[in-house]
C-alpha positions as CSV (number, residue, x, y, z in Angstrom):
1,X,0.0,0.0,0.0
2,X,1.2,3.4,-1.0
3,X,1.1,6.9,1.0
4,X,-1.5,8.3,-1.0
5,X,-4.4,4.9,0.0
6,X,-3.0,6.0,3.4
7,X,-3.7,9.3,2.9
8,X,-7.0,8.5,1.4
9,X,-7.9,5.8,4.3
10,X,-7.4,9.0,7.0
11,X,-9.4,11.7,5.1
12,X,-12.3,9.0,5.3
13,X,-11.7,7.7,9.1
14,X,-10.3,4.5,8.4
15,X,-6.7,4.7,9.0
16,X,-6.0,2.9,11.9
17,X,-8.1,0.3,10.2
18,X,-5.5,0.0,7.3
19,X,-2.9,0.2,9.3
20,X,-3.2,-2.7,11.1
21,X,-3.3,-4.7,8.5
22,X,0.3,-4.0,8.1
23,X,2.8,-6.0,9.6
24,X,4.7,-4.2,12.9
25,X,7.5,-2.6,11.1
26,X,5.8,-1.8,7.9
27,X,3.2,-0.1,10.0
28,X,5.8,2.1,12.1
29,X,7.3,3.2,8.9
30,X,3.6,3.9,7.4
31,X,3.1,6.0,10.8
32,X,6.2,8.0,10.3
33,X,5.5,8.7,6.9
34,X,1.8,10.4,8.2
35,X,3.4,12.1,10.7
36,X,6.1,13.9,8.2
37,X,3.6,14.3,5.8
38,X,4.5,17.9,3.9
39,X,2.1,20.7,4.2
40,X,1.4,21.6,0.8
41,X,0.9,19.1,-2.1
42,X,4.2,20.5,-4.0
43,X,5.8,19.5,-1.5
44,X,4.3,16.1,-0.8
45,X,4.5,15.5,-4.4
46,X,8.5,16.3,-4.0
47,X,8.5,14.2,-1.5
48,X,6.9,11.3,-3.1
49,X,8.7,11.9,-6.4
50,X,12.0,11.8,-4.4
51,X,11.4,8.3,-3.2
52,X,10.3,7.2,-6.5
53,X,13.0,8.5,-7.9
54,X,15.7,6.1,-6.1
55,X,13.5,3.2,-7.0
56,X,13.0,4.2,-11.0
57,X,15.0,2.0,-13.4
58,X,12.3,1.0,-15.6
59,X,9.3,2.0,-17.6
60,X,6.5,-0.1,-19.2
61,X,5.4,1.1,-22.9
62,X,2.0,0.3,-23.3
63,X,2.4,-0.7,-27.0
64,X,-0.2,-0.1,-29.8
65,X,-2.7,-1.7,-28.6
66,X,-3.4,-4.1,-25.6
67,X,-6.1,-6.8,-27.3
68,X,-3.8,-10.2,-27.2
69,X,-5.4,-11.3,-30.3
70,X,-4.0,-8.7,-32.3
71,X,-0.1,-9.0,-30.8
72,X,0.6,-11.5,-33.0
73,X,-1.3,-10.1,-36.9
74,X,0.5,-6.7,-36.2
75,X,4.4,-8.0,-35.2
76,X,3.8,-9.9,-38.7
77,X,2.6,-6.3,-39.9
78,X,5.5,-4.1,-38.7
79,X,8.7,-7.1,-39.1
80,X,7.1,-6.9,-42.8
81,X,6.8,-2.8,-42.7
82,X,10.6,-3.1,-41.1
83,X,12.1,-5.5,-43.6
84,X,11.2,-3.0,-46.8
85,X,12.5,-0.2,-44.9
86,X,15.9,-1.6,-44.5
87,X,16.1,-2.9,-47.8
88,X,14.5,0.3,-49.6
89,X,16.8,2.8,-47.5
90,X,20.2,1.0,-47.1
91,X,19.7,0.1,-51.0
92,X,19.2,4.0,-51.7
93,X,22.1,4.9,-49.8
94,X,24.0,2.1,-51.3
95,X,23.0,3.2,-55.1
96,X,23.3,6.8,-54.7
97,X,26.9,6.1,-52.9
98,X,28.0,3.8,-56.0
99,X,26.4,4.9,-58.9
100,X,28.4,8.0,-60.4
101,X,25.1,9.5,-62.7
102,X,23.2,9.8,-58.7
103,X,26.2,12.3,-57.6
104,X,24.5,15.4,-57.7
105,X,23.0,17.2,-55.2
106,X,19.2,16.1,-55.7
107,X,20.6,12.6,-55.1
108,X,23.2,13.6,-52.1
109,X,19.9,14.7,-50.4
110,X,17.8,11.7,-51.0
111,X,20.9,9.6,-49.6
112,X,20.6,11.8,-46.7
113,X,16.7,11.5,-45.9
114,X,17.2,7.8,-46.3
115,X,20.1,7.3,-43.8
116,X,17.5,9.5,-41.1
117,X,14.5,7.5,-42.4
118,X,16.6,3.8,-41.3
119,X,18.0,5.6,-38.2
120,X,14.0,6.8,-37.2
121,X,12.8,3.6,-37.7
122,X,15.4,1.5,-35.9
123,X,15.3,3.2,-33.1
124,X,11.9,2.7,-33.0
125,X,10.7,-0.6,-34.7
126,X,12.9,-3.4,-33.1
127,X,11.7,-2.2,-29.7
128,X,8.8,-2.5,-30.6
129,X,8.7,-5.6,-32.3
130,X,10.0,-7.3,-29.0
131,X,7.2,-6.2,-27.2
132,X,4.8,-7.9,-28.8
133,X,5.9,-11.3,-28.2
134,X,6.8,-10.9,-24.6
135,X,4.5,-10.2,-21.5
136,X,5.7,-7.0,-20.3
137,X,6.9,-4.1,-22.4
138,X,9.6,-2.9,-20.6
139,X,12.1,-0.4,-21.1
140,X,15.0,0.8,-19.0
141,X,15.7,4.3,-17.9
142,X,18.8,5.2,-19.7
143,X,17.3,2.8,-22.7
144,X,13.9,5.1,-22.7
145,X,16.1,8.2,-23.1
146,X,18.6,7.3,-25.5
147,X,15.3,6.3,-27.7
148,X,14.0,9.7,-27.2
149,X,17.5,11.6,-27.5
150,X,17.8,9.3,-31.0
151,X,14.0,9.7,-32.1
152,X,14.1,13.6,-31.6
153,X,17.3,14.0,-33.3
154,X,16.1,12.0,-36.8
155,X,12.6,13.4,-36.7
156,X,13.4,17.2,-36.3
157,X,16.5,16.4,-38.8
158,X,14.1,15.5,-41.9
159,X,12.0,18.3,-40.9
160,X,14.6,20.6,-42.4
161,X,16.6,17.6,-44.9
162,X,12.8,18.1,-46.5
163,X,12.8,22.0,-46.4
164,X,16.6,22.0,-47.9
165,X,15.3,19.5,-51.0
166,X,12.3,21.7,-51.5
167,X,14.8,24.5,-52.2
168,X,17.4,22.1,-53.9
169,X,14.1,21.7,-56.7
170,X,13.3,25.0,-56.4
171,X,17.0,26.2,-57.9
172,X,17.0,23.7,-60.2
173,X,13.7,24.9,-61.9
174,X,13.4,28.3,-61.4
175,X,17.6,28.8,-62.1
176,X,18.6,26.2,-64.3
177,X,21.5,28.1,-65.4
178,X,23.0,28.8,-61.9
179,X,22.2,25.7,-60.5
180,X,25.6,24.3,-60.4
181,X,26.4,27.5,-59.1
182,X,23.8,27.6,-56.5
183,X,23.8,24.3,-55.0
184,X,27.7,24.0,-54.7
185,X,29.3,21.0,-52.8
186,X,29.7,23.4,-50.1
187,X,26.3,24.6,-49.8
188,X,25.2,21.1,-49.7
189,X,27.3,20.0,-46.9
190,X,26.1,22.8,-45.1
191,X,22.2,22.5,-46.1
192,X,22.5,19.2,-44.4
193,X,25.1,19.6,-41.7
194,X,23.0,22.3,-39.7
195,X,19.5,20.1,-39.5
196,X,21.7,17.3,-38.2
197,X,23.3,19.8,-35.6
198,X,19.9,21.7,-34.7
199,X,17.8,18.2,-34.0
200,X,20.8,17.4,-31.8
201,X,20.7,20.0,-30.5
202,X,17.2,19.9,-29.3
203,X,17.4,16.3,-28.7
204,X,19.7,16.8,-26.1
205,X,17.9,19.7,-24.8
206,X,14.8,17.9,-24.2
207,X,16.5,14.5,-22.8
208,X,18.5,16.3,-20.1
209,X,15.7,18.3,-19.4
210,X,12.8,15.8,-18.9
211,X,15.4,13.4,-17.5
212,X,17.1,15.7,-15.0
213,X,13.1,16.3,-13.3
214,X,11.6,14.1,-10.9
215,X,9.6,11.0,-12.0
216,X,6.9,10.1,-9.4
217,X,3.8,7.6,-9.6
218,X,3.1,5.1,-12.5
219,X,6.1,4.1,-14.5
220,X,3.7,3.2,-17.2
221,X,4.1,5.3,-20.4
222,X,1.1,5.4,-22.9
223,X,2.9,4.6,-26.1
224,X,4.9,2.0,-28.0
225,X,8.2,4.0,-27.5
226,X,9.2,6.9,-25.3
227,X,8.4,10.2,-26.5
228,X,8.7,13.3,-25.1
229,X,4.6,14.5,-24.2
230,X,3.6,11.0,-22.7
231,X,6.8,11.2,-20.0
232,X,5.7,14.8,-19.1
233,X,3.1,13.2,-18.1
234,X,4.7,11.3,-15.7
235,X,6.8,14.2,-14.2
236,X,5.7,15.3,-10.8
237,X,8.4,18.1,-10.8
238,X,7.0,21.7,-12.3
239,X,7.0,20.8,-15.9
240,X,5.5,24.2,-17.1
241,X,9.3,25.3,-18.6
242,X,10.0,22.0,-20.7
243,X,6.4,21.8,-21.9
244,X,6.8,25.5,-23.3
245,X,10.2,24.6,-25.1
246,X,8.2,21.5,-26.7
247,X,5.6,23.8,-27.7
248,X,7.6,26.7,-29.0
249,X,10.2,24.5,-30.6
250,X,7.5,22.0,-32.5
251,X,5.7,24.8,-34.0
252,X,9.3,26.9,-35.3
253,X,10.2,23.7,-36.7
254,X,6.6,22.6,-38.1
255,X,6.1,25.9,-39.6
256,X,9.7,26.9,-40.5
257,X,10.3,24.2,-42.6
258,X,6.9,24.0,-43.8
259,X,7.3,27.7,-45.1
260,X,10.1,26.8,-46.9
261,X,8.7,24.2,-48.5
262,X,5.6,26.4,-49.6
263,X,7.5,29.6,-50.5
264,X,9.4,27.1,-52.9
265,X,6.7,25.5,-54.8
266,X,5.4,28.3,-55.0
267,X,7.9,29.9,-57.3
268,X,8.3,26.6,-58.6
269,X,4.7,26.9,-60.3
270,X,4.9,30.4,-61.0
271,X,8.2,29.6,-63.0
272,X,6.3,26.2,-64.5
273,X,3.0,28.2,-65.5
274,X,5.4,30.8,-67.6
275,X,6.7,27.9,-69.5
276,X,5.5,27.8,-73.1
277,X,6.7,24.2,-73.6
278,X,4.5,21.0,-72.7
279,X,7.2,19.4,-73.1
280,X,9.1,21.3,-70.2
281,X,6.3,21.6,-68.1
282,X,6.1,17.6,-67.9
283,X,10.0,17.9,-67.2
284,X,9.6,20.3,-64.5
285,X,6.8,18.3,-63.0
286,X,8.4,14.7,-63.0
287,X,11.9,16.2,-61.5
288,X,9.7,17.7,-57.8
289,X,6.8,15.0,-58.3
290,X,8.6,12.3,-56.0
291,X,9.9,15.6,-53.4
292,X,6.2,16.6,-53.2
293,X,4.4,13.3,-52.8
294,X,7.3,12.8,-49.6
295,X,6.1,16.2,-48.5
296,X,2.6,15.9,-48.2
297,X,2.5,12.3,-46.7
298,X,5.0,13.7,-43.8
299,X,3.6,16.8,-43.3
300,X,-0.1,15.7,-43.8
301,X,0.0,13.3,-41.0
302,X,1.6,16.1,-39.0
303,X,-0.9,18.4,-39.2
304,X,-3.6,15.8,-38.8
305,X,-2.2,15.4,-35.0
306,X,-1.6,19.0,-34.7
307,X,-4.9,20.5,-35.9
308,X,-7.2,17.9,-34.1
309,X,-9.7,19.5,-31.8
310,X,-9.3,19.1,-28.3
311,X,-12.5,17.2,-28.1
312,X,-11.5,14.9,-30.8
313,X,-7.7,13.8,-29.2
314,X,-6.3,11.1,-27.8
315,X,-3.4,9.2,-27.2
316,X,-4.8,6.5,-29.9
317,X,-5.0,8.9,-32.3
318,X,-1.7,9.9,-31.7
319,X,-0.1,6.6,-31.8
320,X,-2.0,5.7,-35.4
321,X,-0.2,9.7,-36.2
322,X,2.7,8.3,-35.0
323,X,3.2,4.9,-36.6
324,X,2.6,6.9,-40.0
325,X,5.3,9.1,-39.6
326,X,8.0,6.8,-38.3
327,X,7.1,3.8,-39.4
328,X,5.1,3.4,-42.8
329,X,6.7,7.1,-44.2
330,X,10.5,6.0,-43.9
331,X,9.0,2.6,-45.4
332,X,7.6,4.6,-48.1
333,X,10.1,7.3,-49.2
334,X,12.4,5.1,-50.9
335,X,9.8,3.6,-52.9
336,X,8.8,6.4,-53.9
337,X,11.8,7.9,-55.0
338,X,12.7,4.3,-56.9
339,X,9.1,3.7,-58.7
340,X,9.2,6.9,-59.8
341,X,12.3,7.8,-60.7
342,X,13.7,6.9,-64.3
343,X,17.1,7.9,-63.0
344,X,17.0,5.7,-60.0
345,X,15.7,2.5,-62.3
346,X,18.7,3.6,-64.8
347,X,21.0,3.4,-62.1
348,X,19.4,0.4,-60.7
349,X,19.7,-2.1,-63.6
350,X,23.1,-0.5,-64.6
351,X,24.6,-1.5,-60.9
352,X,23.2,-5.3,-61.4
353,X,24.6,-5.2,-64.5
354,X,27.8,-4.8,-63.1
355,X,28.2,-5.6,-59.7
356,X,31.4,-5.0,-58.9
357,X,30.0,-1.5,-57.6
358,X,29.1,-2.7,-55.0
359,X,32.7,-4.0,-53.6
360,X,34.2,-0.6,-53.7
C-alpha cells in the first residue's frame, strides 16, 4: 500500500483500520511517513517523487494496442513494414553512394533522408517488435532516453533535410542556369550539416531536461516508445518550462520548414505556369513529383495530429499519427523515389549489371 491509499484511508476515518493490516515494522514506517507528511501538495508531491525516484529503473510502454489477439497479426505487420524499410533505404544509400550518374545534389539529399528515415525507424521498430511477443513491455531508464534523444534527433533532422530538398528543386527549376552554381558542394554539406546539428541539439535539450526532473507515480508510459509528451506526463516536478520549449520548438520547426517548402513551390509553379513548352512543363513536374508526394505524406500526417480539436484527441490517435510518420513514411520514401524515378531505375539495372560497384 502506497502513502497516497494511506492518505486517502485517513481523510475517510479508516486509518488505523489499514494500518493494522500492516505487519509491525511496515506499520511504524507507514506511521512515520503520516506524521512527516509535507504541508502543501508541492511539497508532498516532491516528497513522493523523491522516493520514487531512487527506486526508478524502468518503464512499461503500453504498446499499440493491448487486445492479445492482435499481438501476433501486427508484429507480422511491422517485421514486414521493417524489412522494406531496411532494404528500400540501405539500397538508396548504397546506389546513390556507387552509382556516379546519382552524384549530384538532388541525389546527395535523398541519400541523406534515407540514412534519417533507417536511423528513425530502428530506433523505434525493433523495440517495438519485441514487445509484442513478450509479456511485459519494458524499457530501462537510460534505454527510454537514448530512444527519445535518438528519435528527436532523426525526426526534427528530416523536418529541415525536406525543407533544404524543396529548395534544392526550387534552384533547379526556377535557375537552371546557376544551378551548379547555386547548390555547390559546399552549400550542400552545409544544407545538411545544420538540420543534423539543430535536432541534436534539441534532442539533447529535451532528454536532459525531462530526464534531470523528478519521475513520481506510474512508470507506465502510454505509447509503443518513449516520446517526449507522454513522460511529461509522468513528471511530478514543475514541468510548465520544458512543456513551453516543446511547444515553442514544434511549432518553429513545423512551420519553418513548412514555409520553406511552400515559398518554394510556389515559385516553382509560377516559374512552371510561364513555360511555353508542354514538353518542359512535364519535365519540371516529373523532376519535384517524387519531393512533393514525400512532402505531403509527412507533413499531412503532422498536421492531422496537430490541428485535431481538443474534443477529438487522444493518445490513440496519436499513436496511429505516429506509426505513420516513423514507421510506414521512412517505409515509403524510398519507394517512392525508386518507382518513380527513371534515373534511380537507370541506375538500378546498370549496378546489377555490373556488380562490382558494389565492392568498392
Amino acid at each position: 500500500m502506497n502513502l497516497s491509499c494511506l492518505q486517502s484511508a485517513g481523510s475517510h476515518g479508516t486509518q488505523v483500520k489499514e494500518v493494522r493490516l500492516l505487519p509491525s515494522g511496515a506499520r511504524e514506517k507507514a506511521r512515520g511517513l503520516l506524521l512527516r507528511r509535507p504541508a502543501t501538495k508541492e511539497s508532498y508531491l516532491d516528497s513522493v517523487g523523491q522516493q520514487n525516484l531512487t527506486q526508478l529503473s524502468e518503464f512499461i510502454l503500453m504498446g499499440v494496442t493491448r487486445q492479445p489477439e492482435l499481438q501476433v497479426p501486427l508484429f507480422l505487420v511491422f517485421l514486414t513494414i521493417y524489412t522494406v524499410t531496411v532494404v528500400g533505404n540501405l539500397g538508396m544509400i548504397l546506389l546513390t553512394q556507387v552509382d556516379s550518374h546519382l552524384h549530384t545534389p538532388m541525389y546527395f539529399f535523398i541519400k541523406h533522408l534515407a540514412l534519417i528515415d533507417l536511423g528513425n525507424s530502428t530506433v523505434i521498430c525493433p523495440k517495438m517488435l519485441v514487445n509484442f511477443i513478450v509479456d511485459q513491455n519494458v524499457i530501462s531508464y537510460y534505454a527510454c532516453a537514448t530512444q527519445l534523444a535518438f528519435f528527436l534527433m532523426f525526426i526534427i533532422s528530416e523536418f529541415f533535410i525536406l525543407s533544404a530538398m524543396a529548395y534544392d528543386r526550387c534552384s533547379a527549376i526556377c535557375n537552371p542556369l546557376l544551378y551548379n552554381v547555386i547548390m555547390s558542394q559546399r552549400r550542400c554539406h552545409v544544407l545538411v550539416g545544420i538540420p543534423y546539428l539543430y535536432g541534436s541539439f534539441q534532442a539533447l535539450l529535451f532528454t536532459i531536461k525531462i530526464f534531470t526532473l523528478t519521475f513520481c507515480g506510474s512508470n507506465v508510459i502510454n505509447h509503443f516508445y518513449c516520446d517526449d509528451v507522454p513522460l511529461i506526463l509522468l513528471l511530478c516536478s514543475n514541468a510548465q518550462e520544458i512543456e513551453f520549449l516543446i511547444i515553442l520548438f514544434s511549432a518553429f520547426n513545423l512551420l519553418s520548414s513548412l514555409l520553406v517548402v511552400l515559398v518554394s513551390y510556389t515559385l516553382i509553379l509560377i516559374t512552371i505556369f510561364r513555360m511555353h513548352s508542354a514538353e518542359g512543363r512535364r519535365k519540371a513536374f516529373s523532376t519535384c513529383g517524387s519531393h512533393l508526394t514525400v512532402v505531403v505524406i509527412f507533413y499531412g500526417s503532422l498536421l492531422f495530429m496537430y490541428t485535431q480539436p481538443k474534443s477529438a484527441h487522444s493518445f490513440d490517435t496519436d499513436k496511429i499519427a505516429s506509426v505513420f510518420y516513423t514507421l510506414v513514411i521512412p517505409m515509403l520514401n524510398p519507394l517512392i523515389y525508386s518507382l518513380r524515378n527513371k534515373e534511380v531505375k537507370n541506375a538500378f539495372h546498370r549496378v546489377f549489371k555490373n556488380p562490382c560497384k558494389l565492392c568498392i
